[in-house]
Chimera marker file (.cmm) of the C-alpha trace (Angstrom):
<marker_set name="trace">
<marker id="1" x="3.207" y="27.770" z="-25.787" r="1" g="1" b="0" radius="0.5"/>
<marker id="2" x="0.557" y="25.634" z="-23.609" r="1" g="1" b="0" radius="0.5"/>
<marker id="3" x="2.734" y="22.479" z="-24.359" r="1" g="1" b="0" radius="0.5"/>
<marker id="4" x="5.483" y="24.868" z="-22.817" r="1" g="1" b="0" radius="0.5"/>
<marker id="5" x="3.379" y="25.800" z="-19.459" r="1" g="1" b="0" radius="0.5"/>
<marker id="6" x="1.797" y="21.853" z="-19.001" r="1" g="1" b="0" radius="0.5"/>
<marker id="7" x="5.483" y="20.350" z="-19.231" r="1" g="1" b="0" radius="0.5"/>
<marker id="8" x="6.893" y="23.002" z="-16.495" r="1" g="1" b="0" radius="0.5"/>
<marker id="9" x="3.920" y="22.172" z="-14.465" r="1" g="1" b="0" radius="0.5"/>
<marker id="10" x="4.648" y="18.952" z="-14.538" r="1" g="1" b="0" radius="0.5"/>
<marker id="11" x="8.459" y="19.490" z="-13.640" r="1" g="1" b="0" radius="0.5"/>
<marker id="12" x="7.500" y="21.525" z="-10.907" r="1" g="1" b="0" radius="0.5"/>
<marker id="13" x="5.125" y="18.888" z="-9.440" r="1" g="1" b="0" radius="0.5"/>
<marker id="14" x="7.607" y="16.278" z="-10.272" r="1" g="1" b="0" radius="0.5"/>
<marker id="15" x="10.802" y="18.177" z="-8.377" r="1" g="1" b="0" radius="0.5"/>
<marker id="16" x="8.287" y="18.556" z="-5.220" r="1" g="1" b="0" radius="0.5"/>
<marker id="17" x="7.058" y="15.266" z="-4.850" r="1" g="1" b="0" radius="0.5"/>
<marker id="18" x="9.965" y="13.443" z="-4.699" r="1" g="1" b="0" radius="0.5"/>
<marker id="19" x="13.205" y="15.736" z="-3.857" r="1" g="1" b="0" radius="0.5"/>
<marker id="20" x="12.185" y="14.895" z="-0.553" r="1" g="1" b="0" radius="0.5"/>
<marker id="21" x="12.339" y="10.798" z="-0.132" r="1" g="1" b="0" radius="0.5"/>
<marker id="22" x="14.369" y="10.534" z="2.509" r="1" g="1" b="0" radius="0.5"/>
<marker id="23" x="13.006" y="10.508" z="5.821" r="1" g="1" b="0" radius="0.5"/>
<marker id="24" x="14.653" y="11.955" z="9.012" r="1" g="1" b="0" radius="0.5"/>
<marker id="25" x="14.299" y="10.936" z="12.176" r="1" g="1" b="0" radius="0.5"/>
<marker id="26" x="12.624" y="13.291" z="14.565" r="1" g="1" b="0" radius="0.5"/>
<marker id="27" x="13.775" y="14.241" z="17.982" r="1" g="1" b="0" radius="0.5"/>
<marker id="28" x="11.158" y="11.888" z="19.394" r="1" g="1" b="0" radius="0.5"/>
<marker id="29" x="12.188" y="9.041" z="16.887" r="1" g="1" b="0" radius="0.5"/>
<marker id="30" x="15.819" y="8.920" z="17.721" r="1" g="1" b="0" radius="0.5"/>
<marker id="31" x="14.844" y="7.405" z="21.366" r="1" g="1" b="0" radius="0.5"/>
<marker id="32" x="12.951" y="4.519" z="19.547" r="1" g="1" b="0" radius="0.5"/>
<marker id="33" x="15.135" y="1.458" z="19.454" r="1" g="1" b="0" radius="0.5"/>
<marker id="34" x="14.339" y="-1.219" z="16.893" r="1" g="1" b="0" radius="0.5"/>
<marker id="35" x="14.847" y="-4.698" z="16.563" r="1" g="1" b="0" radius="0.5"/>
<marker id="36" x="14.002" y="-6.707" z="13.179" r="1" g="1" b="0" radius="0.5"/>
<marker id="37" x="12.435" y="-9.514" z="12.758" r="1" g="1" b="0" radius="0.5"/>
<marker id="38" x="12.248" y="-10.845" z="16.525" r="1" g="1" b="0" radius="0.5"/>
<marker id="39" x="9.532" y="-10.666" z="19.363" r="1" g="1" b="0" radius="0.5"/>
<marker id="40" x="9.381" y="-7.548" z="21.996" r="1" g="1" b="0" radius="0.5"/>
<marker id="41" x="10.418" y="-8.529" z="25.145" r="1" g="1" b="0" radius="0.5"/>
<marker id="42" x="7.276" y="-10.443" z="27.305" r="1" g="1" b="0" radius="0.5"/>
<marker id="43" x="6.868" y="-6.628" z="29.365" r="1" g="1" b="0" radius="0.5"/>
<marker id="44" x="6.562" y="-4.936" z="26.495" r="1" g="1" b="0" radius="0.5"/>
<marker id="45" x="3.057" y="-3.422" z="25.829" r="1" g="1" b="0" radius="0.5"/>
<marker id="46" x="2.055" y="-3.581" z="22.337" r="1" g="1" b="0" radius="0.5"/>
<marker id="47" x="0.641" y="-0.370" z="20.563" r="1" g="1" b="0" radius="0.5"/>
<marker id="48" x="0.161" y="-1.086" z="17.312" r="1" g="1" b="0" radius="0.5"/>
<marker id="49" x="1.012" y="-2.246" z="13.537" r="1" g="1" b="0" radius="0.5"/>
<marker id="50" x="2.948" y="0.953" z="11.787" r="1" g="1" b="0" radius="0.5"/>
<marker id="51" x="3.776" y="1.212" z="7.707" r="1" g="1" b="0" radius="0.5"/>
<marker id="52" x="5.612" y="3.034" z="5.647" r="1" g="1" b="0" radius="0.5"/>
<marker id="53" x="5.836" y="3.256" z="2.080" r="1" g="1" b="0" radius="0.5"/>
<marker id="54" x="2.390" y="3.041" z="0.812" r="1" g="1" b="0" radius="0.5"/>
<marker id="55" x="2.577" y="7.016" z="0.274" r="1" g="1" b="0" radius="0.5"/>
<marker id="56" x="5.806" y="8.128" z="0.276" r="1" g="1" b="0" radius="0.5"/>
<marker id="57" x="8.743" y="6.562" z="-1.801" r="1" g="1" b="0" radius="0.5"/>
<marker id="58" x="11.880" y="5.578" z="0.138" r="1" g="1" b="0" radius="0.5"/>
<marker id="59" x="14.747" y="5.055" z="-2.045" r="1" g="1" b="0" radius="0.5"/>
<marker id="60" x="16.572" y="3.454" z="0.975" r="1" g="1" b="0" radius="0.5"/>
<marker id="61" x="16.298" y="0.763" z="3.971" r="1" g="1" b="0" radius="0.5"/>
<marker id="62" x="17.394" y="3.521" z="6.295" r="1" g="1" b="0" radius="0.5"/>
<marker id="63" x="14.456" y="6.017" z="5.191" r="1" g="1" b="0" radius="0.5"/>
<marker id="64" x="11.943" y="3.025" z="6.065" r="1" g="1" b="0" radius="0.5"/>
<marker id="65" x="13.618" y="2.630" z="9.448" r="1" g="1" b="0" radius="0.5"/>
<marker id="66" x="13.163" y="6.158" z="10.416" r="1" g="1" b="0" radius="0.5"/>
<marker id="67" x="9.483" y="6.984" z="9.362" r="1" g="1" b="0" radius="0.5"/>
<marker id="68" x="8.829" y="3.470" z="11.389" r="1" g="1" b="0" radius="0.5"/>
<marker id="69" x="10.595" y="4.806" z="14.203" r="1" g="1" b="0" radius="0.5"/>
<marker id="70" x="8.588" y="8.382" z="13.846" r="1" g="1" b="0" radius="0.5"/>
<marker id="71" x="5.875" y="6.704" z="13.828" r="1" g="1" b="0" radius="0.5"/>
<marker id="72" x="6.015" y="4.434" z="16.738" r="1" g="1" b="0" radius="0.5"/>
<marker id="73" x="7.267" y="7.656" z="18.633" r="1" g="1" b="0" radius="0.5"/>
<marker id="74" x="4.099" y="9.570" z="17.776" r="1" g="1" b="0" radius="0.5"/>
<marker id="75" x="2.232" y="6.524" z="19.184" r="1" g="1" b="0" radius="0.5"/>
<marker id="76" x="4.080" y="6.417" z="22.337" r="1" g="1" b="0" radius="0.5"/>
<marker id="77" x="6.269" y="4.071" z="22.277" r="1" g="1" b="0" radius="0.5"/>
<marker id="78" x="10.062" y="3.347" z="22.439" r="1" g="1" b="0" radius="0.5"/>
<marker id="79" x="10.498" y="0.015" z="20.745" r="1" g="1" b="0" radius="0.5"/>
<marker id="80" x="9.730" y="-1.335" z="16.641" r="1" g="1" b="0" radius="0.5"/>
<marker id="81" x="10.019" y="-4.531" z="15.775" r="1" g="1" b="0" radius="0.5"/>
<marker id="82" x="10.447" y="-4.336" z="12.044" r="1" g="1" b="0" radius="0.5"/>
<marker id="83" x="8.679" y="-7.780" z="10.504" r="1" g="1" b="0" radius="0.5"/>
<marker id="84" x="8.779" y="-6.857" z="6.684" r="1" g="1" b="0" radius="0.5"/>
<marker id="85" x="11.450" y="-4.834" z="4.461" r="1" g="1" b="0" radius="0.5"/>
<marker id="86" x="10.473" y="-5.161" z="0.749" r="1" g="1" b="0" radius="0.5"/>
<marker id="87" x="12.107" y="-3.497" z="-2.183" r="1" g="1" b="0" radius="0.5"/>
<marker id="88" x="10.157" y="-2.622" z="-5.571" r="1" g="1" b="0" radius="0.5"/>
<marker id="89" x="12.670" y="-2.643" z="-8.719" r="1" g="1" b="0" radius="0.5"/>
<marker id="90" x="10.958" y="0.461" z="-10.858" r="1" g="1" b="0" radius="0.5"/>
<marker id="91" x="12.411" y="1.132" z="-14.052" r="1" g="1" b="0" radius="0.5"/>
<marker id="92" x="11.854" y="4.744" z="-13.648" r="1" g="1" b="0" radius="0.5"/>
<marker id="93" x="12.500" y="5.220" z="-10.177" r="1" g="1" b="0" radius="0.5"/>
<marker id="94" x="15.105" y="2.466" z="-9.261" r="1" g="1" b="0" radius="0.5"/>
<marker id="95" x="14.310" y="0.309" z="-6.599" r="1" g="1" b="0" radius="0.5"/>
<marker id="96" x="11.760" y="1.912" z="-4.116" r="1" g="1" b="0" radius="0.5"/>
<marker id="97" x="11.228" y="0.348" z="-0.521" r="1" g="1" b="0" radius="0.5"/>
<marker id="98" x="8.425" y="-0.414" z="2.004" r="1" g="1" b="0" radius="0.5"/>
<marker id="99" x="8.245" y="-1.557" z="5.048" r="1" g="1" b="0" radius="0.5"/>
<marker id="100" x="6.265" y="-2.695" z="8.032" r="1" g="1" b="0" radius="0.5"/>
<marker id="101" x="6.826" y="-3.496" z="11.920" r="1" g="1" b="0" radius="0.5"/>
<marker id="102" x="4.875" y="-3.230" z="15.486" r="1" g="1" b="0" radius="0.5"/>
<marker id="103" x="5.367" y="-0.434" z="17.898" r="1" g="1" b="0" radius="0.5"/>
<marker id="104" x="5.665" y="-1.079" z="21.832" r="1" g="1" b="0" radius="0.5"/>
<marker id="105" x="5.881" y="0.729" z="24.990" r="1" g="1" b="0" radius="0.5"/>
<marker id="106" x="8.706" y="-0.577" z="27.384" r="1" g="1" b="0" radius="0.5"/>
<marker id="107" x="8.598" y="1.162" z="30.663" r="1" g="1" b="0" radius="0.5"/>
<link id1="1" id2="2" r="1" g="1" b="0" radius="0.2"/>
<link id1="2" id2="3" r="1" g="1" b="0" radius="0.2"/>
<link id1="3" id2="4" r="1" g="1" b="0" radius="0.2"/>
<link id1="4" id2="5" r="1" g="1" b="0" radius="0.2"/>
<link id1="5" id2="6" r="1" g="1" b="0" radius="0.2"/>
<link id1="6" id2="7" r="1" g="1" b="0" radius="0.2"/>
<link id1="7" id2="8" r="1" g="1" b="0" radius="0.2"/>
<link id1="8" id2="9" r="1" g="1" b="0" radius="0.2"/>
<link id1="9" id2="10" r="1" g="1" b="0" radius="0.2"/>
<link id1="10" id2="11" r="1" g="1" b="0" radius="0.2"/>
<link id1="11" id2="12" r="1" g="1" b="0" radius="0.2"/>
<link id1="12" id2="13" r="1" g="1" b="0" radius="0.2"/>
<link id1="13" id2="14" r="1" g="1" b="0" radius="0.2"/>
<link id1="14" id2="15" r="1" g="1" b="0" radius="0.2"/>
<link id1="15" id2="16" r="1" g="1" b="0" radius="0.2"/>
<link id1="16" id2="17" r="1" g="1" b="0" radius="0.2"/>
<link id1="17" id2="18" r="1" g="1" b="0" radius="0.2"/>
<link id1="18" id2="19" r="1" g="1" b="0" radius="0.2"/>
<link id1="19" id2="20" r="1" g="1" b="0" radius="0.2"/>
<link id1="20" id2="21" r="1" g="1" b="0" radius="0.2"/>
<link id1="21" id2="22" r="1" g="1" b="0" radius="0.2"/>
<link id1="22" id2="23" r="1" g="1" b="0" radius="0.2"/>
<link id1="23" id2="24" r="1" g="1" b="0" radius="0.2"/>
<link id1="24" id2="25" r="1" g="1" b="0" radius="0.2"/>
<link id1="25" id2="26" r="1" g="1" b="0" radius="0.2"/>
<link id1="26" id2="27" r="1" g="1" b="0" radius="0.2"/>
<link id1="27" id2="28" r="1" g="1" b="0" radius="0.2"/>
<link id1="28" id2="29" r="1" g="1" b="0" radius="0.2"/>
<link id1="29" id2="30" r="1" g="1" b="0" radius="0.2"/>
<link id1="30" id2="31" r="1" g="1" b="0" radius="0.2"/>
<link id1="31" id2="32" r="1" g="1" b="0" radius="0.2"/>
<link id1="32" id2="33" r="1" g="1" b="0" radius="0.2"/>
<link id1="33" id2="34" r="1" g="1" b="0" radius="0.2"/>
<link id1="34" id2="35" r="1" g="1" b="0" radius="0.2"/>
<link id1="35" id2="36" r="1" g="1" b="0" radius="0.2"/>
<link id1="36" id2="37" r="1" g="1" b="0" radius="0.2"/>
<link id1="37" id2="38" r="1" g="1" b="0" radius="0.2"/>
<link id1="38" id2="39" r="1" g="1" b="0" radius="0.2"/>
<link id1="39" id2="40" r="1" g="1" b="0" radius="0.2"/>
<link id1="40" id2="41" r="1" g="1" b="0" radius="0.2"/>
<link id1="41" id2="42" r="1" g="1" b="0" radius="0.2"/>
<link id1="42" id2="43" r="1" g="1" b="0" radius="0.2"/>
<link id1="43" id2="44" r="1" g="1" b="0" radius="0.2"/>
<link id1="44" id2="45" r="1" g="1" b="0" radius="0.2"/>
<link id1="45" id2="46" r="1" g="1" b="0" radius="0.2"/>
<link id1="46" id2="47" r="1" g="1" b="0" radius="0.2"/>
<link id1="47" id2="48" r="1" g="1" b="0" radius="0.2"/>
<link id1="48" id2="49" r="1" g="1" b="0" radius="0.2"/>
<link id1="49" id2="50" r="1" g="1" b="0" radius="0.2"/>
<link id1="50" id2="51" r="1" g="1" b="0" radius="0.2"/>
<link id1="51" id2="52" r="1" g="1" b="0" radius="0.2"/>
<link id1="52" id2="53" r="1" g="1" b="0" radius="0.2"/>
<link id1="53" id2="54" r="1" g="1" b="0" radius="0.2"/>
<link id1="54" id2="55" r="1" g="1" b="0" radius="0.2"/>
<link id1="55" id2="56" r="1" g="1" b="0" radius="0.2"/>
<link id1="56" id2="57" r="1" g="1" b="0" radius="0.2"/>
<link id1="57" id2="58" r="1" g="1" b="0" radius="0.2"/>
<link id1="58" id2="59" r="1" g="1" b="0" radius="0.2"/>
<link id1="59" id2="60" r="1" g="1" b="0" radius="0.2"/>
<link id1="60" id2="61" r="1" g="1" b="0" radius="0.2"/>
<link id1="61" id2="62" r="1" g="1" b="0" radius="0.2"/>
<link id1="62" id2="63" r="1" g="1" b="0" radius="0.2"/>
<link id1="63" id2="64" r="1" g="1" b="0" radius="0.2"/>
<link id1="64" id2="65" r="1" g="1" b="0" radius="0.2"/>
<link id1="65" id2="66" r="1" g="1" b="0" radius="0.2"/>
<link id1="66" id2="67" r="1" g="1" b="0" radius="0.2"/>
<link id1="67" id2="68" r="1" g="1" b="0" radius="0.2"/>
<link id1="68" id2="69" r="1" g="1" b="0" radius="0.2"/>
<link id1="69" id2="70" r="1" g="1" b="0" radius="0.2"/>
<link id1="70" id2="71" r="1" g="1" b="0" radius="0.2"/>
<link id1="71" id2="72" r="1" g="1" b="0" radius="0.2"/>
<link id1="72" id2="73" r="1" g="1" b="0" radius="0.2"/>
<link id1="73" id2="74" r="1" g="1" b="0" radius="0.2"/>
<link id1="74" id2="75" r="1" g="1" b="0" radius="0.2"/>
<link id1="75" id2="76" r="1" g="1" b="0" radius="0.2"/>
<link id1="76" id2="77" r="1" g="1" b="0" radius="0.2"/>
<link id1="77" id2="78" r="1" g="1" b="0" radius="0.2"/>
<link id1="78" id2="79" r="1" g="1" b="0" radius="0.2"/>
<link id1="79" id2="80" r="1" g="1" b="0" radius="0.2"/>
<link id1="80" id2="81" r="1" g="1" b="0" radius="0.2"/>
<link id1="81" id2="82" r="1" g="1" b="0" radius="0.2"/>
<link id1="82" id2="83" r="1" g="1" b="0" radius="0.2"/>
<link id1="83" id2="84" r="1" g="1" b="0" radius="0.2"/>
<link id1="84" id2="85" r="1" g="1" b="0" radius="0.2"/>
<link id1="85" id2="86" r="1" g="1" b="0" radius="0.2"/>
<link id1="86" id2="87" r="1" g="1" b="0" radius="0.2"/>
<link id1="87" id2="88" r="1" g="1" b="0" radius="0.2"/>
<link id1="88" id2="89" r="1" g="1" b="0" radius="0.2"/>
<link id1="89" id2="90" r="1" g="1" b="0" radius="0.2"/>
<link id1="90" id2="91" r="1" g="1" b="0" radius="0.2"/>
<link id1="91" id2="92" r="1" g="1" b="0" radius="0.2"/>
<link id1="92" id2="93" r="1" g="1" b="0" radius="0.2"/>
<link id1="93" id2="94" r="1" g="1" b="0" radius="0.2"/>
<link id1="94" id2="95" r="1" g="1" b="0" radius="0.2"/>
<link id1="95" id2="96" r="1" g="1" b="0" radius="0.2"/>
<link id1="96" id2="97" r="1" g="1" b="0" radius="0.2"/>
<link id1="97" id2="98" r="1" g="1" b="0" radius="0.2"/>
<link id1="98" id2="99" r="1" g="1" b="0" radius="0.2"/>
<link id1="99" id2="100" r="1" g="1" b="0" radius="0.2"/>
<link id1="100" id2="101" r="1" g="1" b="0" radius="0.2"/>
<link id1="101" id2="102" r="1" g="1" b="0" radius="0.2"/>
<link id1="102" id2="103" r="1" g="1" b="0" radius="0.2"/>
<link id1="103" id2="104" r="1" g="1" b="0" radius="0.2"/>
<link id1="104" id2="105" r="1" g="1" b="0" radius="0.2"/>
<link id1="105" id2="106" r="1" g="1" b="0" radius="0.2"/>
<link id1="106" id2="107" r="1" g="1" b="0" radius="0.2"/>
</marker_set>
């Protein structure tokens, strides 16, 4: 019976961690354009590095872009440049994916 309640405890936490792994783009991240792998225009005021993947599993290139893009939005900005895509082959998950870029601020 306690074998019963730890394995449906661990279902539970299971289902909740990762039902959600794809990330959306928020109203403010949709105005964000991105670029990969080139520089910002020389106007362009650099904000900072941003990351994602390092605690949230994206199970697509896509769900990188957009938490980049959220969070260059919450730091002001309007422009990524997205320097490094990586993908993680996981025998349980699949292949998982990280990523990491710089936000600016184009006016």
């Amino acid at each position: 019976m306690k074998n019963i309640f730890i394995k449906s405890l661990l279902c539970i936490f299971i289902l909740l961690t990762f039902t959600n792994c794809t990330t959306n783009l928020t109203a403010e991240g949709e105005i964000v354009d991105f670029i990969m792998k080139e520089e910002a225009p020389k106007d362009a005021e650099f904000l900072g590095i941003v990351e994602s993947g390092l605690l949230q599993i994206h199970f697509t290139q896509e769900s990188v872009i957009n938490d980049l893009r959220n969070k260059v939005a919450e730091l002001g900005g309007n422009l990524l440049v997205v320097d490094t895509m990586t993908s993680i082959s996981d025998e349980f998950f699949g292949y998982e994916f990280k990523g990491m870029g710089r936000a600016y601020r184009i006016n």
